[in-house]
matplotlib code that plots the C-alpha trace (Angstrom):
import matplotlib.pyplot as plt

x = [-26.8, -25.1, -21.7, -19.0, -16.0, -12.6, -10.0, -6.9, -4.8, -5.0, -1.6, -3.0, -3.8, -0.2, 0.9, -0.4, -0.5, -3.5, -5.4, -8.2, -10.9, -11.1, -9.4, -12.4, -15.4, -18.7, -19.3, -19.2, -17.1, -13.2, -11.6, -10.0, -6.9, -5.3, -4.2, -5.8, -8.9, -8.6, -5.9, -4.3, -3.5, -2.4, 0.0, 1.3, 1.5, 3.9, 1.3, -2.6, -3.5, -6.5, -8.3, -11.4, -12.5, -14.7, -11.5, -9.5, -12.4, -13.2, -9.5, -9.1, -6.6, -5.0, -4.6, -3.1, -0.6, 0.2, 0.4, 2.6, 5.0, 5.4, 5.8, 8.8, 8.5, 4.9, 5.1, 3.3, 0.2, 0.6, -0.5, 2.2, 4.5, 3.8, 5.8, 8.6, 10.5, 9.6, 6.3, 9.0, 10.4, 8.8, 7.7, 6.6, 4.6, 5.1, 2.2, 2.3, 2.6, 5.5, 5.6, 9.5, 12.6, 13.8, 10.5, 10.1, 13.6, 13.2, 10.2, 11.7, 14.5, 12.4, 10.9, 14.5, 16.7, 19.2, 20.1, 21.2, 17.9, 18.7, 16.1, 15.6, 12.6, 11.7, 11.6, 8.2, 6.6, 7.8, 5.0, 3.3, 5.8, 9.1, 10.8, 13.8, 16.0, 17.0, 18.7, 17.8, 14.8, 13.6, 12.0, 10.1, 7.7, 6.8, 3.3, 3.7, 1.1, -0.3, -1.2, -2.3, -2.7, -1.8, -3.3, -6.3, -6.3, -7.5, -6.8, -5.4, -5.5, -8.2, -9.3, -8.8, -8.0, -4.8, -4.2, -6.1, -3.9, -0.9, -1.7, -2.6, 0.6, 2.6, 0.4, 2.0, 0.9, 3.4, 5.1, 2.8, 2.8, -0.3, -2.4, -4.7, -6.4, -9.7, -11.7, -15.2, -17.2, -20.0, -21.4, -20.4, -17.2, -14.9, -13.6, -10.4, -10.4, -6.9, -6.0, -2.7, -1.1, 0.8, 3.1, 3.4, 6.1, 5.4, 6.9, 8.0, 7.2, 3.7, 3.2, 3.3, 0.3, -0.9, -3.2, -5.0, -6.8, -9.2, -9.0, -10.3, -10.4, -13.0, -12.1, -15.4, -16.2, -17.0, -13.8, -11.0, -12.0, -9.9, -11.5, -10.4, -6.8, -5.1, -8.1, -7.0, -10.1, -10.7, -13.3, -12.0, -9.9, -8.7, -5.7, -4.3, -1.6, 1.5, 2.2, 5.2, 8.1]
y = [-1.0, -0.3, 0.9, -1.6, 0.2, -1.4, -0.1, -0.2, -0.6, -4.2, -6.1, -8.9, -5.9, -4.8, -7.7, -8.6, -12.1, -11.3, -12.8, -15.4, -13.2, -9.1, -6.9, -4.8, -4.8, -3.4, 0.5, 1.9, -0.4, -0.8, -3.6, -5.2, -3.7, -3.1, 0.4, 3.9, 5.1, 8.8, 11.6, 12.6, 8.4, 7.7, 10.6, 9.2, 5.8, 6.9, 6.6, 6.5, 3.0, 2.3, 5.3, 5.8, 8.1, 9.8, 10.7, 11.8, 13.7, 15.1, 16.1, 19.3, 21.9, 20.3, 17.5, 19.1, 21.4, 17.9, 16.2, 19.4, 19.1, 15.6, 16.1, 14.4, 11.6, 10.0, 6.4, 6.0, 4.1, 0.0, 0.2, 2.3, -1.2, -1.8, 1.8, 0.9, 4.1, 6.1, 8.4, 11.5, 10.3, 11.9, 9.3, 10.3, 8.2, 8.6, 9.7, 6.7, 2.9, 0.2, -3.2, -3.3, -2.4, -0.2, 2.1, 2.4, 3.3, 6.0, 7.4, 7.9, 9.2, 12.2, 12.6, 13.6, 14.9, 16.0, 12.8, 9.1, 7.2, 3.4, 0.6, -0.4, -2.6, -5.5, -8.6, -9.6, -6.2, -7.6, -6.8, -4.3, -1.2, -0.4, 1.9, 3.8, 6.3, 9.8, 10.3, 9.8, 11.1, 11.5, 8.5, 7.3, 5.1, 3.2, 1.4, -2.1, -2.0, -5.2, -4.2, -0.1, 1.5, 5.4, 6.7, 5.0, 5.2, 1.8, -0.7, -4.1, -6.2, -6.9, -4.3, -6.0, -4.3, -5.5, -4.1, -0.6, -0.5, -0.6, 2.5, 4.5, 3.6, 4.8, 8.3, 11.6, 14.4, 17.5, 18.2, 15.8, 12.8, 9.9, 9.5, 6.8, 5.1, 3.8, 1.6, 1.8, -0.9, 1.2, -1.8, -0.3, 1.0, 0.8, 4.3, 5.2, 7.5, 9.0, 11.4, 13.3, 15.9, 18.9, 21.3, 24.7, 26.8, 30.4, 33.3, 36.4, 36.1, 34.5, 30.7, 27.7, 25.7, 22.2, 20.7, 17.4, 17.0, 14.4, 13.3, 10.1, 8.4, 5.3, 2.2, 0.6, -2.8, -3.4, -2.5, -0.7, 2.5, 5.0, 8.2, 11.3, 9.9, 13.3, 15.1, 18.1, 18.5, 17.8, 16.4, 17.5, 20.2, 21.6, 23.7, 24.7, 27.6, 26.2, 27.9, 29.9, 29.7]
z = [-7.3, -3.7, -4.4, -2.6, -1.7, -0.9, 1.2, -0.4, 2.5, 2.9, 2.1, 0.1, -2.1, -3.3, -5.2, -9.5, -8.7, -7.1, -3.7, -4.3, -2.0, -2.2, 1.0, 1.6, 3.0, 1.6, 1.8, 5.1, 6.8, 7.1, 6.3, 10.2, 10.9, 14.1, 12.5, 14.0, 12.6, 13.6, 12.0, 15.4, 15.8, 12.7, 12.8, 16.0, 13.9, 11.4, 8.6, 7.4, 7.3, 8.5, 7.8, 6.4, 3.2, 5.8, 8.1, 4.9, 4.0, 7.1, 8.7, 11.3, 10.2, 13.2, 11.5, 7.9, 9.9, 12.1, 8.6, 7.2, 10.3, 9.3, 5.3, 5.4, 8.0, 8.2, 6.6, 3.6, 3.1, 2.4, -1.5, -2.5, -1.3, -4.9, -5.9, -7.6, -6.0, -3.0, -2.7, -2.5, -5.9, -9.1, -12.1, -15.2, -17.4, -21.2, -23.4, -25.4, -24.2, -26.0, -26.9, -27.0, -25.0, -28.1, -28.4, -24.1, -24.0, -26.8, -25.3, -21.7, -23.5, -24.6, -21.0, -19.8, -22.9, -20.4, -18.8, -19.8, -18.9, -17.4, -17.8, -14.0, -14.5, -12.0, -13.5, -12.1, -13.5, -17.2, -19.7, -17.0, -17.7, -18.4, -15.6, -16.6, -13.8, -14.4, -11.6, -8.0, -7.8, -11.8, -13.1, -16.6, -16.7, -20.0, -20.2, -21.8, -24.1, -23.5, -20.1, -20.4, -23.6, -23.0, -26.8, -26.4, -22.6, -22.6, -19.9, -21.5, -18.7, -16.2, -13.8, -10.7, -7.7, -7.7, -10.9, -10.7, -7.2, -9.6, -11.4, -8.7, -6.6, -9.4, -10.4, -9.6, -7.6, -7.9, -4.9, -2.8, -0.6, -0.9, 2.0, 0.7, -2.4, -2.8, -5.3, -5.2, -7.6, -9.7, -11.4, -15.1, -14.0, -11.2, -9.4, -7.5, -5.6, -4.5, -1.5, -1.7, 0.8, -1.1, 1.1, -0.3, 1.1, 1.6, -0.6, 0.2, 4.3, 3.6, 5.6, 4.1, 3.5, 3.6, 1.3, 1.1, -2.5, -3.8, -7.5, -9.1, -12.0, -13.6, -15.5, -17.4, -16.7, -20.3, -22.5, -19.7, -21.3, -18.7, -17.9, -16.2, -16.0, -16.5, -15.3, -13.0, -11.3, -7.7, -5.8, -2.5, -1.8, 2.0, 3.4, 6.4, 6.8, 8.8, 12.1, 12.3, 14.7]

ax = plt.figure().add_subplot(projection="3d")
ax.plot(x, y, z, "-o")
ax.set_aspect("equal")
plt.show()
């Protein structure tokens, strides 16, 4: 079966209500968008819409260091509207998933022992998570259990793109900005693919670097069964060392 991919950059793609017809277009096409298709003008953009998984796959080291110059600045791709907190933020999701305010709040507790957690959640992502702040930029995120079950890695709900774009929007890379998400439909399973951009300052008079990295995980079609979700293997890996002044 000919893999369909979907470009996650569409808008009717960032909301769980969901959109009556898919975003995307079928594998080797973009979906129509008025947004730049090349590195160099989507940089000039403010941000990555509209590019392909060939162009994130296939960036200069002109484009990382142009990427790295604008770590802080470039506008982040539309499927992360569904982020609860900005891309710069760090969330991080408990091991296990809740089915009440009293066991989310415990277990976000225990993700930050040194600060008094607050439950922040949006109403309309009741019964999705529970999200509880830190501090400014600490978060917890508590998997309702009806919709994601961390212990069995199991996704409750359906795994529309709407809801896979969910997870992805809210999954952590270390130090790193997304670039772009992608769901690709395997007939048994469905894949996203995520592209993040890591800059790594230099030690002791070395340069920094920039990094883009490729990871992806697969929901089955059959029973939600998650795989590779805290996988630290990368399909894609590429740097670039930062010029110096």
């Amino acid at each position: 079966m000919r893999n369909q991919t979907i470009c996650v950059l569409a808008a009717c793609m960032l909301l769980m209500t969901g959109c009556g017809a898919a975003a995307g277009s079928e594998s080797g096409s973009k979906t129509e968008s008025a947004a730049p298709a090349s590195a160099a003008e989507a940089l000039q953009e403010g941000g990555t819409d509209g590019m392909d998984q060939d162009a994130l796959q296939n960036l200069t080291d002109d484009d990382l260091i142009g990427y790295g110059k604008n770590f802080e600045s470039f506008q982040a791709p539309a499927f992360l509207t569904a982020r609860p907190v900005p891309d710069t933020a760090t969330i991080i999701m408990a091991e296990k998933s809740a089915s009440d305010d009293a066991s989310a709040e415990a277990l976000a507790a225990a993700i930050f022992p040194d600060a008094s957690v607050k439950n922040i959640t949006e109403t309309k992502r009741a019964g999705i998570w529970r999200l509880y702040e830190a501090d400014a930029d600490r978060y917890a995120l508590v998997w309702d259990s009806a919709f994601l079950d961390m212990e069995s890695m199991t996704l409750k709900a359906e795994a529309t793109p709407d809801n896979l774009l969910l997870i992805a929007s809210v999954m952590d890379m270390p130090d790193g900005r997304k670039l772009g998400a992608f769901i690709e439909d395997e007939g048994s399973q469905q894949r996203v693919k995520l592209y993040d951009l890591v800059y790594e300052k230099g030690e002791d008079g070395t340069a920094d670097l920039v990094h883009i990295y490729g990871r992806d995980f697969t929901v089955s079609s059959a029973d939600g069964r998650i795989e590779d979700f805290h996988s630290d293997w990368y399909f894609l890996h590429q740097k670039a060392v930062m010029p110096t002044a």
